[in-house]
N, C-alpha and C positions, 0 to 999 in steps of 0.2 A: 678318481672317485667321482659318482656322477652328482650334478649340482640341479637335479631337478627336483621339481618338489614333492613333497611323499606322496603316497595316495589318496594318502588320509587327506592331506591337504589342497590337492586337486580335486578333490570331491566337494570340499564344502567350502571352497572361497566364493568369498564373496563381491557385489562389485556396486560399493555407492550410487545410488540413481538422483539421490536430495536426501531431504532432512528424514530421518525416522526409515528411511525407504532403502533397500537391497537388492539386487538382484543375482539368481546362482541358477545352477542345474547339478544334480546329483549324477555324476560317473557310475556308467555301466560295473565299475570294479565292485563297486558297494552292492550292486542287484542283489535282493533274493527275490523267496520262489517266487512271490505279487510285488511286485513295485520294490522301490529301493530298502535295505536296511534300515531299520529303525532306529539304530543306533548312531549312524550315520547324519540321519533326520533329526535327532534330536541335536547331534553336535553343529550341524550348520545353524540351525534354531541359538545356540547359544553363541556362535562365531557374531551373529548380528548384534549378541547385546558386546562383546568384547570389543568387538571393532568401535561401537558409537560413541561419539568423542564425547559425552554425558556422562560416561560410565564411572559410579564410585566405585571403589575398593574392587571386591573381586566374588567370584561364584559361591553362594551359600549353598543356595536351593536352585534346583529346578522343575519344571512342571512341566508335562507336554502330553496334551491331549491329541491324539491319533484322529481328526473329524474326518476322513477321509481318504481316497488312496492318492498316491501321490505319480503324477505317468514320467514317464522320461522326457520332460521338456522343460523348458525354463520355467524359475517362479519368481515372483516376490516377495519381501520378508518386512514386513513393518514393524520395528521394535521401536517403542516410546518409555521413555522412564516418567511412568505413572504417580511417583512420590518420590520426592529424596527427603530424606532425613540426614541429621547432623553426620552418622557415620551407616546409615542403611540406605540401599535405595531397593524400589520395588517396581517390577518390567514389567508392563504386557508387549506379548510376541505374539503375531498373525502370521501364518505362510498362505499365500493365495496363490492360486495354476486357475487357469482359464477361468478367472472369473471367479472363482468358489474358495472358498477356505478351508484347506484342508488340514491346518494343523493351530490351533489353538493353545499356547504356551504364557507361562507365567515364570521368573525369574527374581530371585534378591541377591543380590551385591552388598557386600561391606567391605568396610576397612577392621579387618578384625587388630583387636589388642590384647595387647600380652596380658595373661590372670590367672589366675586359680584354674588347672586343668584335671583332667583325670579320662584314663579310656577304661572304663568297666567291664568291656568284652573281650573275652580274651581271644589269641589268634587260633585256630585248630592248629591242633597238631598232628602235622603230615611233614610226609619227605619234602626236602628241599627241592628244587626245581632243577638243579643238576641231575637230582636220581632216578626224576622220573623223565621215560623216554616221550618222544614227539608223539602224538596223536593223527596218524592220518585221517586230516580229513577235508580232502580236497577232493571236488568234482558232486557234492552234496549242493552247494549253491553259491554264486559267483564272490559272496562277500567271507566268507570263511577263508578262502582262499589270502585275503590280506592278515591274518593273525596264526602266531603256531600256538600250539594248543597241544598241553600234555595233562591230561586229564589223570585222575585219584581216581574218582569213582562219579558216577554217574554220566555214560559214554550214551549218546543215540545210536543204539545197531539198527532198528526199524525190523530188528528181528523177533517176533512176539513171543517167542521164548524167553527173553530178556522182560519183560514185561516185569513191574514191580510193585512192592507193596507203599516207596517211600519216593520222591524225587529229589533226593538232593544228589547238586552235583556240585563239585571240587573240584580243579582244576586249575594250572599255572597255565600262565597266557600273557601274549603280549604281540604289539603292533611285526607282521610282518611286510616287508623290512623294519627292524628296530626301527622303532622312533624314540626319541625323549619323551616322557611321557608332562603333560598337561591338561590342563581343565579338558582341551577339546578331547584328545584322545583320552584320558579315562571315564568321559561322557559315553561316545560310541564303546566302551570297554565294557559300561554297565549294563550293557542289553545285546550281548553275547553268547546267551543263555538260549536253547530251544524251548520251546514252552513246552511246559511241564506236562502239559499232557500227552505229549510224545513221549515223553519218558517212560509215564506210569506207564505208557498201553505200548509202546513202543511200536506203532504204526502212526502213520500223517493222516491230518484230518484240517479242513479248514483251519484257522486260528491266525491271527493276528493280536498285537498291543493295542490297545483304546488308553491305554492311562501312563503316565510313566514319572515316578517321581524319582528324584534324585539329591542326596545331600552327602556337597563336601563339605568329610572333614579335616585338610589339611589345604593348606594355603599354597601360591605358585613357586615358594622358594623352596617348600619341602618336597613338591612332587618332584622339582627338577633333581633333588638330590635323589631321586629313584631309579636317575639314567633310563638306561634301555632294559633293563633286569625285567625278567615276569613279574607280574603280577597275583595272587593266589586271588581266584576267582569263585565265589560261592554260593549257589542258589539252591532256596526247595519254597515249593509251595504250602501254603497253609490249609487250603480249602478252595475244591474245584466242582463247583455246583450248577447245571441247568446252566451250560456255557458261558461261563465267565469263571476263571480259575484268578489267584493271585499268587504275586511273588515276590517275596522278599530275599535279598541280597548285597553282598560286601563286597569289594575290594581292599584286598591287603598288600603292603608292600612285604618285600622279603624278608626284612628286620622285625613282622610282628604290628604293623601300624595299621589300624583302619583309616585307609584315605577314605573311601565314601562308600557309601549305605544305599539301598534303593527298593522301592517298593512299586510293583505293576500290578497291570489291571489286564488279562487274557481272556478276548472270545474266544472261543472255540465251537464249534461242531460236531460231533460224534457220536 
């Protein structure tokens, strides 16, 4: 069995410079079509608030602003805990590449406690992940190639006959090669998604993420009990206006739980 580290996590380690400060580089595995994964991006962004020995309790929210493209070189990551409170704490994250800042993030941490719960949203109902078959789609762009992917409905053909009136897509997914899954991996899990205006028009057009929010809801002892099982993965957009589209979307485990929710912000061109 090989004892190297996954991709996932050759790509976004990190490596202490002093206090507050990081340094990394994003693995060609992660590339798409412009500059690396976004998803990728946002997970190194939160690997710096994990690692910081400051760090309270554990990932609520995140926030990651896109200010930039990011090139294939080294950066660094400034993460400072801006407030702690008795059981919250509240991050600013800076990533800088030559000079510039390209990525502008915010992060809260708690120690959550056991209370009064309730999930109001229920899981859709689709076939289980066993029945639906693999999705090729490899050779589309270097970072898809790390997750398998068996899609419901809402598939990129880039064929304009396929073109549609709605963008939602479904789909079971998960780290390829299996990983356990965790905060970092179902970070890069939650921006998985093509943007939605590929979908509706089913041809490419510039587009990239500008905004990217993200909230767990389940804590490190539940994700672990998720193993390596897919994930049921779920996005559509709300409104795609004078380039700038949004999207909302869940992650569910396979038992029916929403681990985490998430909401973007999509330029686009077209």
């Amino acid at each position: 069995m090989s004892t190297s580290p996954h991709p996932l996590d050759q790509a976004i380690q990190l490596h202490a410079q002093g206090e507050d400060l990081y340094q990394g580089r994003l693995t060609p595995a992660y590339a798409n079509m412009v500059g690396p994964f976004g998803g990728a991006i946002a997970a190194v962004v939160l690997n710096a608030v994990l690692q910081h020995p400051q760090r309270l309790g554990e990932p609520v929210a995140l926030t990651v602003n896109f200010a930039g493209p990011i090139a294939d070189a080294d950066f660094e990551i400034r993460a400072r805990p801006a407030r702690t409170n008795r059981s919250t704490q509240h991050w600013s994250i800076e990533l800088i590449q030559a000079g510039e800042t390209a990525i502008l993030a915010s992060a809260m941490t708690a120690e959550r406690r056991e209370t009064w719960s309730d999930q109001e949203l229920a899981c859709p109902d689709v076939a289980p992940a066993s029945e639906v078959p693999i999705t090729p789609v490899s050779g589309f762009t270097p970072w898809v190639d790390n997750y398998e992917m068996r899609f419901i409905d809402g598939m990129l053909t880039f064929r304009p006959a396929d073109a549609r009136d709605d963008s939602q897509s479904r789909l079971w997914i998960r780290d390829q090669p299996p990983r356990a899954l965790d905060f970092l991996s179902l970070t890069a899990l939650a921006d998985v998604f093509f943007p939605r205006v590929f979908l509706r028009r089913q041809q490419p057009c510039p587009a990239g993420t500008v905004s990217m929010t993200l909230y767990f809801h389940a804590g490190s002892a539940e994700l672990a009990a998720c193993g390596t099982e897919p994930l049921l993965a779920c996005a559509r957009a709300q409104v795609l206006h004078n380039g700038f589209a949004d999207q909302t979307a869940e992650l569910w485990s396979a038992d029916g739980r929403l681990l985490a929710s998430s909401q973007q912000l999509v330029y686009y061109k077209a």
